[in-house]
N, C-alpha and C positions, 0 to 999 in steps of 0.2 A: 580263520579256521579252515585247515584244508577239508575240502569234500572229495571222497570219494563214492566210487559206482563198481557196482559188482561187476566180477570179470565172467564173460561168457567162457565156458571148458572149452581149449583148444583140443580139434580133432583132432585124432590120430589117426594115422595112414597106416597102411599095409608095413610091416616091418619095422614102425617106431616103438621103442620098447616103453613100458610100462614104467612111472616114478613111484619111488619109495622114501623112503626116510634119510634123513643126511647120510653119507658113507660113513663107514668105520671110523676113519678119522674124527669125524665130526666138523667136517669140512660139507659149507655148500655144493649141492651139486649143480654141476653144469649150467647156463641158463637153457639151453636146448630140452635139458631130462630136468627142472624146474619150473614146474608151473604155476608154483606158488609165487614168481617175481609178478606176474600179472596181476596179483591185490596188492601191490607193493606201492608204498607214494617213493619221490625220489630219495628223503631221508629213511625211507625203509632201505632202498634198493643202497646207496652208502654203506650203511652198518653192513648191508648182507653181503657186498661186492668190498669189505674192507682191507681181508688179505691182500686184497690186489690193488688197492688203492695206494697201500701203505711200504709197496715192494721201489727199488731206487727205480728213477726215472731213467728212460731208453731216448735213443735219435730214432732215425729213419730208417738208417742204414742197419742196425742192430736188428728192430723188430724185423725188417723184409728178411735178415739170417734166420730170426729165430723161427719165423714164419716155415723156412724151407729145413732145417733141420728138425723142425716137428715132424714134418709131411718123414721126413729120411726116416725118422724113427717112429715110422709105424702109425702117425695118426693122420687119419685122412684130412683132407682138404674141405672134401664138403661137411665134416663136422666140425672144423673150425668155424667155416662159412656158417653153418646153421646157428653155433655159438651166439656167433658176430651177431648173427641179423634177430635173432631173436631176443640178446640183450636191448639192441635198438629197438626192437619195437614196447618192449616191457618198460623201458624207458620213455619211448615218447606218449606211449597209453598216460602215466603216471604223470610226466607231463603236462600234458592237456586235461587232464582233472585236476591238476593243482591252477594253470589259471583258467579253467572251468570254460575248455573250448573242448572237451569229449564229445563226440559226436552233435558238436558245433556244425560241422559242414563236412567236405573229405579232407581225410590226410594227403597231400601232398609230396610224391616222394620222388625227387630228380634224382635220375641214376645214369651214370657214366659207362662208358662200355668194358670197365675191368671188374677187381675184384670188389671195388668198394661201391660199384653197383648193384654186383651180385649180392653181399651184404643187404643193398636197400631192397632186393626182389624178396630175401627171405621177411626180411621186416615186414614188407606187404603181404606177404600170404597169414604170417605171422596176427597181424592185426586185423587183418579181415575176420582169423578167426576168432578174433576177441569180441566182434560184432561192428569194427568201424567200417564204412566205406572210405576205397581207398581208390588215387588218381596214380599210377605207376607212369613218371613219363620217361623213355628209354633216349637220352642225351647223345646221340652220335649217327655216322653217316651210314652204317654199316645196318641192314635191317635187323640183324637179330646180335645179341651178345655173340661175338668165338669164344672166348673162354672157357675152356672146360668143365669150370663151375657154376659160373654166371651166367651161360647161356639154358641149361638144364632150368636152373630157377626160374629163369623168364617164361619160358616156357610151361612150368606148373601153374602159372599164375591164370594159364586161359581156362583151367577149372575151377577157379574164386569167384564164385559170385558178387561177391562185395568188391571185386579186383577192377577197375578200369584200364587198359593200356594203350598207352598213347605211344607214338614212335615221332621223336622231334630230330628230325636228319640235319635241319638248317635255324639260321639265326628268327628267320620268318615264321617257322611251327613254334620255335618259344618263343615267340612275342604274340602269339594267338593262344596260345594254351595260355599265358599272364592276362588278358584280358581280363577275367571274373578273380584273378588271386585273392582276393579279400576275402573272397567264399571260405578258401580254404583255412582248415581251423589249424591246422600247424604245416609249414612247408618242411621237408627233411633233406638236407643238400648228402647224397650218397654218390655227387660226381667222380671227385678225383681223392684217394686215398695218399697212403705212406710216399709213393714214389712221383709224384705231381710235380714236373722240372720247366723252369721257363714261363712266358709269356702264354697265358691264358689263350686259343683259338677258338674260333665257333665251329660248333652249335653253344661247345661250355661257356664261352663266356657271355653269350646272350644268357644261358641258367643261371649264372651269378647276376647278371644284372637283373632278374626276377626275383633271387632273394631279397635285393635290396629291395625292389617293387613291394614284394609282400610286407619286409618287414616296416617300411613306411604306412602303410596299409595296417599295420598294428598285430599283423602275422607274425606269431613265434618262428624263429630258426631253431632247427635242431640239425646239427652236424654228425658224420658217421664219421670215427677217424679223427677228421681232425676238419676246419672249417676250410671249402676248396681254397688252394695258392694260399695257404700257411705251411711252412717248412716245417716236419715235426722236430728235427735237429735244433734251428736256430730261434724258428718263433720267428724267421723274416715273413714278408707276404708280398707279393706281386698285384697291382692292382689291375682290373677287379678283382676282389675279394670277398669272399662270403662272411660275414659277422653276426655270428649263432648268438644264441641266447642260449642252449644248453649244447656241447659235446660229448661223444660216446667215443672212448677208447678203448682199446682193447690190449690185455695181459699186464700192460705195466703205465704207470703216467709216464708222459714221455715232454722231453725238456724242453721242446719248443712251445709248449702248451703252459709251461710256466715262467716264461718270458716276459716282462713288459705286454710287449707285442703283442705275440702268440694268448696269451690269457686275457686280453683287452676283449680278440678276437675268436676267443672260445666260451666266453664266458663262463656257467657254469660245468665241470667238469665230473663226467663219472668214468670211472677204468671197470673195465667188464672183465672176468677171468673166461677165454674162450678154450681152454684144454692145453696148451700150450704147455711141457713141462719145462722143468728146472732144467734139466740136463740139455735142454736148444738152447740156453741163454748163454748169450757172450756180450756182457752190458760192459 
């Protein structure tokens, strides 16, 4: 029997708008303008994430198009980002109350210096405000994100109480932040997304070899995207490789996640709808 625990009301800030009732349509809204994903177990959040579950499977190359012909038409970036990362955190909550590590110990969220870090920063703010404590460790050599989306996020995070951040520049700061990983009640790999090319370098690939640490350790993986060094195209992987126990995608399942391969190393799999319309897709 799954247990769940009530969800803490996420705050609202200055100019986040107010949720209502599904749209006109009768379509879900958003996970950003949906609060109600946060009582959700993972077979809740399927049936309600089903449109987008059940839309054809995309590559790599595909979604980074549809990704920038959104932003063309009109739909910002940091609302996809908020989308993205808020879907992951409503999922990893839901998550660790199904194998009953909810505020087990902190979440754990390794984040890479692009977008699908940025993604892990909103998740952290995101989950803090569900009531977890959270360890944000920033995976690169560079002190703060550049990206124009991901660096903003990092930076909200130094008013979360619940928020810790770490900044791991070298191979040597993650193998010191692994030290206690069994603490951690679920690790989230938000290293390297859609566009992740080659042979793994450090600091990343010391982060992946800590998943493996944690999940020997009997720590859950939860992937952003897709598991780091899995191809979302082919479902090849380069070793080392991250091997999640739950992944989070976004807009459409995508074919390398349903590979042999790629699905060994995705395990379970949920597609998020992050605002992304019809009219950017070229599958």
């Amino acid at each position: 029997m799954v247990r769940r625990a009530a969800a803490a009301p996420p705050r609202r800030e200055s100019g986040e708008r107010e949720v209502g009732p599904p749209d006109d349509a009768g379509l879900p809204r958003l996970p950003a303008d949906d609060p109600a994903i946060f009582d959700m177990t993972l077979a809740e959040l399927r049936r309600h994430w089903a449109e987008a579950m059940e839309l054809p499977a995309m590559g790599a190359e595909a979604m980074t198009g549809a990704d920038r012909r959104a932003q063309a038409l009109g739909v910002p970036g940091t609302r996809l980002m908020e989308h993205a990362g808020t879907a992951v955190a409503a999922a990893v909550r839901a998550f660790a109350i199904e194998t009953d590590r909810w505020m087990r110990g902190p979440i754990l969220i390794l984040c890479g210096p692009g977008n699908n870090g940025g993604d892990g920063f909103v998740a952290a703010r995101r989950l803090a405000r569900a009531g977890a404590r959270v360890i944000v460790a920033f995976v690169a050599g560079e002190a703060r994100p550049a990206g124009a989306l991901s660096g903003p996020n990092w930076d909200r995070l130094d008013r979360e109480k619940l928020v810790e951040r770490v900044h791991t520049p070298v191979a040597r700061d993650v193998s010191i932040l692994g030290q206690h990983v069994e603490k951690a009640s679920v690790v989230v790999d938000a290293l390297l997304g859609t566009g992740v090319r080659g042979v793994l370098r450090d600091p990343i690939r010391a982060a992946v070899a800590l998943t493996a640490q944690a999940h020997a350790a009997g720590v859950p993986i939860v992937a952003v995207d897709t598991p780091t060094a899995v191809d979302l195209t082919s479902g090849e992987a380069t070793d080392p490789v991250v091997k999640a126990d739950l992944t989070i995608t976004f807009h459409r399942p995508k074919l390398g996640l349903r590979t042999r391969r790629g699905a060994a190393l995705a395990g379970r799999v949920l597609v998020a709808p992050i605002g992304i319309p019809p009219g950017a897709d070229r599958v």
